[in-house]
MIGUGU-456485 format. One record per residue (C-alpha): residue number from 1; x negated, y negated, z negated. Coordinates in Angstrom, 2 decimals, decimal comma. Each point is the difference from the previous one (the first is absolute). Layout:
! MIGUGU-456485
(site NUM; (X; Y; Z))
...
//
This chain:
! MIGUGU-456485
(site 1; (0,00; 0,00; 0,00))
(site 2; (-1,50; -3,33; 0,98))
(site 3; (-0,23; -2,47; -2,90))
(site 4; (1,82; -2,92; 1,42))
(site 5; (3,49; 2,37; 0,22))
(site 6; (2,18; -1,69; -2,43))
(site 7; (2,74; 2,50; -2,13))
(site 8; (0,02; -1,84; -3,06))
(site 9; (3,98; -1,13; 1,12))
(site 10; (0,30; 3,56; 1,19))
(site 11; (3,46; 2,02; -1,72))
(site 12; (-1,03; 3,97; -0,39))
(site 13; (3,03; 2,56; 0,99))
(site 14; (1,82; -2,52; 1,79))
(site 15; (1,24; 2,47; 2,11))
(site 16; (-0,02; 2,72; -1,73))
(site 17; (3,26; 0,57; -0,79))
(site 18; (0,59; -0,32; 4,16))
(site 19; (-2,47; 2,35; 0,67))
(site 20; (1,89; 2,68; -2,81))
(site 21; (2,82; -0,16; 2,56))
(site 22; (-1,79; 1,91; 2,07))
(site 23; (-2,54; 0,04; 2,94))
(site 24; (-0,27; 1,44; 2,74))
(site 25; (-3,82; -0,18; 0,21))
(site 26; (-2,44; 2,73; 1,53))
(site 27; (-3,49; 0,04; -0,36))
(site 28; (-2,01; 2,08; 2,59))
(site 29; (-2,92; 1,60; -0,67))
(site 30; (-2,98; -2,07; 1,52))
(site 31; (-0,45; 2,84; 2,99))
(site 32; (3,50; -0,18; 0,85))
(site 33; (0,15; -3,84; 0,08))
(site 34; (-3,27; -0,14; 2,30))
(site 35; (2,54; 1,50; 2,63))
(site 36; (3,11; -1,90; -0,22))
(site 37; (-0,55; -4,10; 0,39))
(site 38; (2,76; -1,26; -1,31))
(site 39; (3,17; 0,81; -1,83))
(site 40; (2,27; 0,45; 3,32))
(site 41; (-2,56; 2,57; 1,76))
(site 42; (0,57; 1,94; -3,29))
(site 43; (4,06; -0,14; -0,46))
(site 44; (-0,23; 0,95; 3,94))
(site 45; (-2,33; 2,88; -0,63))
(site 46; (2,69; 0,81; -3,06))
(site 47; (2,93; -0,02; 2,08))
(site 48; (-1,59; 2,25; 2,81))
(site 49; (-0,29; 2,19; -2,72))
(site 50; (3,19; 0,12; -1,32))
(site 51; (1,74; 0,39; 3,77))
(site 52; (-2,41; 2,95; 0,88))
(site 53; (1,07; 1,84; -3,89))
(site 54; (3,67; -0,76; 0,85))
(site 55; (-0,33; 1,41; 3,59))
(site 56; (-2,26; 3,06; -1,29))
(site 57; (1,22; 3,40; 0,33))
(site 58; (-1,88; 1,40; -2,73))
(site 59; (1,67; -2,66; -2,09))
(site 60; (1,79; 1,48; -3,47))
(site 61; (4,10; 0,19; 0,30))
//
């Protein structure tokens, strides 16, 4: 942290009770985020996914 950053005014847990709401936050392991660059080449990846498991015929009843 660089000295001149000022929190002194700074409120801790302001969002806290927000964030207890729930989150829908993922964190990828560093090898898996080297391949994805951003958060929309990773829900497309997701829903590629999810359309081959739904059309899979090996898929549980």
């Amino acid at each position: 942290m660089r000295d001149h950053y000022d929190f002194s005014k700074g409120t801790q847990g302001k969002q806290s009770d927000r964030y207890k709401e729930g989150t829908n936050m993922v964190l990828l392991d560093p090898d898996v985020a080297k391949e994805f660059p951003d958060d929309s080449s990773v829900n497309e990846a997701l829903r590629e996914f999810l359309r081959e498991k739904k059309n899979s015929p090996d898929k549980p009843a």
